[in-house]
C-alpha positions in Angstrom: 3.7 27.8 -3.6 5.0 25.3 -6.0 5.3 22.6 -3.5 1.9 23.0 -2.6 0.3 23.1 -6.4 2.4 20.0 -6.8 1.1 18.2 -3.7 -2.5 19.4 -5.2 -1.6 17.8 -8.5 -0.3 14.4 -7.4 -3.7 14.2 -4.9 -6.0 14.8 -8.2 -3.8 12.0 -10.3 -4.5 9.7 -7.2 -8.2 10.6 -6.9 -8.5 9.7 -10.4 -6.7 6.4 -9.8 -8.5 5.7 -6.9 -12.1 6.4 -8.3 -11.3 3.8 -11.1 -10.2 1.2 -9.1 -13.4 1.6 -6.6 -15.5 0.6 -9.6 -13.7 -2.7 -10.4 -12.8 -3.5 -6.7 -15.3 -1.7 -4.9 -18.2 -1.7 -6.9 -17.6 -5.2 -9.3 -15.8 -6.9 -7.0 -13.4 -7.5 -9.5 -10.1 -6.9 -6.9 -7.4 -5.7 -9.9 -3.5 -5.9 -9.9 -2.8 -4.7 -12.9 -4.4 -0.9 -12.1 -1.1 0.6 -12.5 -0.5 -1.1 -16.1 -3.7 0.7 -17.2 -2.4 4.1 -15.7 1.0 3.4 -17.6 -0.7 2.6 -21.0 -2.4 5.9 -20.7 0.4 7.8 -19.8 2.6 6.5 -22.3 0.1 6.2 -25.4 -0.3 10.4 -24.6 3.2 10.8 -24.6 4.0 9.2 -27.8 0.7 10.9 -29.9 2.0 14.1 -28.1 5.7 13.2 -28.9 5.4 11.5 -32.0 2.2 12.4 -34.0 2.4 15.8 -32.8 -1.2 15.8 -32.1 -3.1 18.4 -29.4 -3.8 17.4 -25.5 -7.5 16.3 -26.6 -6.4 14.3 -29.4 -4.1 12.8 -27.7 -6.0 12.1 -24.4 -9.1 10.5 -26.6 -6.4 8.7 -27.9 -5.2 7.7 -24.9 -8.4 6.6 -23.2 -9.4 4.7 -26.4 -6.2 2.7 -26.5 -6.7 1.8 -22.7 -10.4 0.3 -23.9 -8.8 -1.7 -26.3 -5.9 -3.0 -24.6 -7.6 -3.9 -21.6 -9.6 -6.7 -23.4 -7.1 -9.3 -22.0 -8.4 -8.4 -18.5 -11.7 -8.4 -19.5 -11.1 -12.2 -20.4 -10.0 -12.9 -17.4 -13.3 -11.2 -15.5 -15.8 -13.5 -17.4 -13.9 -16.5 -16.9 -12.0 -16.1 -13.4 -13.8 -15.1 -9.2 -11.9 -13.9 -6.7 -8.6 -15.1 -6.5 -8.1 -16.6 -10.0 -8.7 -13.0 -11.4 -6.6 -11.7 -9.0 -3.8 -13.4 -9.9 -4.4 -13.4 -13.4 -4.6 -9.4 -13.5 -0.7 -9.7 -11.6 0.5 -11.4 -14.5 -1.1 -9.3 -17.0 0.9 -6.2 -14.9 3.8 -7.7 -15.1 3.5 -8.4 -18.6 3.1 -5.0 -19.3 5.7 -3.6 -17.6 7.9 -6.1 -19.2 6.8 -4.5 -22.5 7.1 -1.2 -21.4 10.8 -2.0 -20.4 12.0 -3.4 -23.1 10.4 -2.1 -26.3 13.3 0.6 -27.0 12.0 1.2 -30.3 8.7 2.5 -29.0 8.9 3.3 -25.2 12.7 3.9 -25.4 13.0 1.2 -22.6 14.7 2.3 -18.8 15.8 5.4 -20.2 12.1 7.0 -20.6 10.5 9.4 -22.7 11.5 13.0 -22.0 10.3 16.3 -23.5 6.7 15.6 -23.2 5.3 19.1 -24.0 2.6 20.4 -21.8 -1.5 20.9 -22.9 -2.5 23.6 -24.3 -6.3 24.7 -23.9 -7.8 27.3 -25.9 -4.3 28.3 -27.0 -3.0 28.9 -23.7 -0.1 26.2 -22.7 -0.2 25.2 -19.2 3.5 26.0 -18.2 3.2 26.9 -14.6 1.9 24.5 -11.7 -1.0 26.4 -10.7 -2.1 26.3 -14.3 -1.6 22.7 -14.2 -3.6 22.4 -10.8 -6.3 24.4 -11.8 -7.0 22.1 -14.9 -6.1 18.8 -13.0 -8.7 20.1 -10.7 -11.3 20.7 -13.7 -10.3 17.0 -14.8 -10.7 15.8 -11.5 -14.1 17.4 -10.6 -15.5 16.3 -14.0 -14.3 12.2 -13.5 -16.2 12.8 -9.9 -19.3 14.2 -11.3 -19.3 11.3 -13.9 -19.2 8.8 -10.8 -21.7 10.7 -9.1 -24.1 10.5 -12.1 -23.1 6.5 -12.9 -23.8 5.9 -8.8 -27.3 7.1 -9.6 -28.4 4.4 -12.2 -29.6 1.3 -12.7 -26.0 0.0 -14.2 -24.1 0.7 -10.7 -26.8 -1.6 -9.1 -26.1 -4.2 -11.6 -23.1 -4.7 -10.9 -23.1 -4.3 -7.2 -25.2 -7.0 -7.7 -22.9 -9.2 -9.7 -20.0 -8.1 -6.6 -22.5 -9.8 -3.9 -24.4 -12.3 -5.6 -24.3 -13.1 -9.2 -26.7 -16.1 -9.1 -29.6 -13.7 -8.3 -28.4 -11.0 -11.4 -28.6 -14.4 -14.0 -32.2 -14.8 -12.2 -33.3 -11.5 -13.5 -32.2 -12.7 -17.1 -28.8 -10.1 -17.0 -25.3 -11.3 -17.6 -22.7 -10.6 -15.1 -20.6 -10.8 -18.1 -21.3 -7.9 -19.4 -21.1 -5.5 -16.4 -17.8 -7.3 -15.6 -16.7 -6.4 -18.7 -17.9 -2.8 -18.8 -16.7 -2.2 -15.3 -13.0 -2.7 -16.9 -13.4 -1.1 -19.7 -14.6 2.3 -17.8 -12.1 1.6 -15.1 -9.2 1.4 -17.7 -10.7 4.6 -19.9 -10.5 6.5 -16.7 -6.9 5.2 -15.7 -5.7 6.7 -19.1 -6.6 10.4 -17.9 -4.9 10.0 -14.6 -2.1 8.7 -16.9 -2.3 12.0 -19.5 -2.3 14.3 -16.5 1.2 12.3 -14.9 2.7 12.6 -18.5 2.3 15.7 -19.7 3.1 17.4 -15.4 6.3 15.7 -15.3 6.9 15.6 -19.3 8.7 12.3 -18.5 7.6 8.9 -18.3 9.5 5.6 -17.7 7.9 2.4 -16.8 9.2 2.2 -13.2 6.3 4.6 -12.2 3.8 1.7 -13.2 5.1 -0.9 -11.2 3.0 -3.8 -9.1 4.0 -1.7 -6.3 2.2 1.4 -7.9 -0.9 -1.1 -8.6 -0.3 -2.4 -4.7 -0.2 1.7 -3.4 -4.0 2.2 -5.8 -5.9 -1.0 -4.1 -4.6 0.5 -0.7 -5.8 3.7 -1.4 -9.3 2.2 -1.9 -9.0 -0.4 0.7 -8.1 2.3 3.7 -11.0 5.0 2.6 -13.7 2.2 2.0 -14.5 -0.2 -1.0 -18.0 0.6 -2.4 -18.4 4.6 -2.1 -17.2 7.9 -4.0 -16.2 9.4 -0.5 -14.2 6.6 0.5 -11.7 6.4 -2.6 -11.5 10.6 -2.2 -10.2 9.7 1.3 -7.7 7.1 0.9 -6.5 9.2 -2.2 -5.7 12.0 0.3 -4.4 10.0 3.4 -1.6 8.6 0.7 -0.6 11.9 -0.2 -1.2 13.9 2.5 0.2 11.9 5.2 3.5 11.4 4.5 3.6 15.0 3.6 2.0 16.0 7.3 5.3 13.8 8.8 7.6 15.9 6.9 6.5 18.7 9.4 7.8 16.4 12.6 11.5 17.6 14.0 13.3 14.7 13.1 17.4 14.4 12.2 17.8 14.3 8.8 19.7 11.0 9.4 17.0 8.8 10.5 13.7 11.0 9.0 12.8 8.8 6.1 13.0 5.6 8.0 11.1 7.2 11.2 8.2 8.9 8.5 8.0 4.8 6.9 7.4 3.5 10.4 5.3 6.2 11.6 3.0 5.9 8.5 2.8 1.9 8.1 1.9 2.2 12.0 -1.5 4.6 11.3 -2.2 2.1 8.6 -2.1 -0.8 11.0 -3.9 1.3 13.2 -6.3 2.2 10.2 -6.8 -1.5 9.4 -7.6 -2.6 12.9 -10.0 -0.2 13.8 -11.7 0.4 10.7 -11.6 -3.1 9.0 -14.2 -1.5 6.2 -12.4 1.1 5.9 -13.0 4.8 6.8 -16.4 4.3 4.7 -16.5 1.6 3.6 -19.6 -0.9 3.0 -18.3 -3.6 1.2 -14.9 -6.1 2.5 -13.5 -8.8 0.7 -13.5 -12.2 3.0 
């Protein structure tokens, strides 16, 4: 049963990760590389309030989340200033960047070797050893970040800046700044990064920055690109496929010799597949050109 809880766990992480990229790529237009820099922040600001302030879980996740909004203000520079592929590229140095920080900062990260010994939450004084425990409130985290995009798709902000994604000409027309919805379409993508950070650091009490590589960025716009840019239903999708498929291939007789390079071929080939037939995704309404 543990496997399972854990497969559950790593899905909500990714559906929380997912969500927030689908509001800067999918909803702003604002196609990000530096997603997983966010996620790292957030996981590694937790640890070290958890760690080294000894503060509680919600302390230390506002923390968290707050710190994100404030250091994703270089990204936010980049948004009002930069289209397309400028910001693009731009957000891939910023992730870089931080990871280079991340690395090398012994004195606060501790560098390669990681931080260890992150203690678990606790919530209303019960400490949430086990991994159902730990589902159960991922799950709760999870299902409260959805509701929260379910109640933002409903207003007159989402429409905003689906309007500065698709034409930003005609949003200055009606007297708004794209500006500011590029900017606030960072900020909440960032703050929501940080709990899907919390949640990694205090499940695996470890964190070292070679989880929150570009490759970890590169694996979050997939996510969003296979279940469809522009809808809460497609980001819940890809989130799954990620995790769940490569877990489904484990259940193929294969030699143990040759399994992990046959479950790699077999996956990149559905993708291919995926990207062929489904060029907006598996619900997608929105593509970049």
């Amino acid at each position: 049963m543990s496997y399972l809880f854990n497969i559950l766990i790593v899905c909500e992480i990714y559906l929380i990760l997912a969500l927030a990229m689908n509001l800067m790529a999918g909803y702003s237009g604002l196609l990000s590389l530096a997603q997983a820099a966010f996620y790292g922040v957030g996981a590694y600001t937790t640890a070290l309030l958890l760690l080294k302030a000894r503060v509680g879980f919600p302390a230390a996740l506002c923390g968290a989340v707050l710190f994100n909004m404030l250091t994703c203000l270089p990204v936010i520079w980049f948004a009002i200033r930069l289209r397309d592929l400028f910001f693009t590229l731009c957000t891939l140095s910023w992730q870089i960047i931080v990871f280079a920080v991340l690395y090398n900062w012994m004195a606060v990260t501790n560098g390669s070797i990681g931080l260890a010994g992150i203690p678990k939450p606790v919530v209303f004084g019960y400490a949430l050893v086990s991994p159902a425990a730990f589902a159960l409130f991922g799950a709760a985290i999870a299902l409260l970040v959805l509701l929260f995009f379910f109640g933002l798709k409903r207003t007159a902000l989402l429409r905003l800046m689906e309007g500065v994604r698709d034409d930003q000409l005609a949003v200055m027309a009606m007297g708004k700044r794209p500006a500011y919805y590029k900017a606030l379409a960072v900020m909440l993508s960032a703050a929501v990064s940080a709990i899907a950070g919390a949640l990694f650091a205090t499940y695996y009490s470890y964190v070292d920055p070679t989880s929150f590589t570009l490759d970890e960025s590169i694996l979050i716009i997939s996510m969003v690109l296979i279940g469809g840019l522009g809808t809460i239903r497609g980001s819940v999708a890809g989130a799954l496929f990620y995790v769940m498929l490569p877990e489904l291939l484990r259940f193929l007789e294969i030699p143990d010799a040759i399994a992990a390079n046959v479950r790699m071929i077999l996956y990149a080939l559905l993708l291919v597949l995926v990207v062929r037939f489904r060029p907006y995704g598996f619900f997608g309404k929105f593509k970049f050109e």
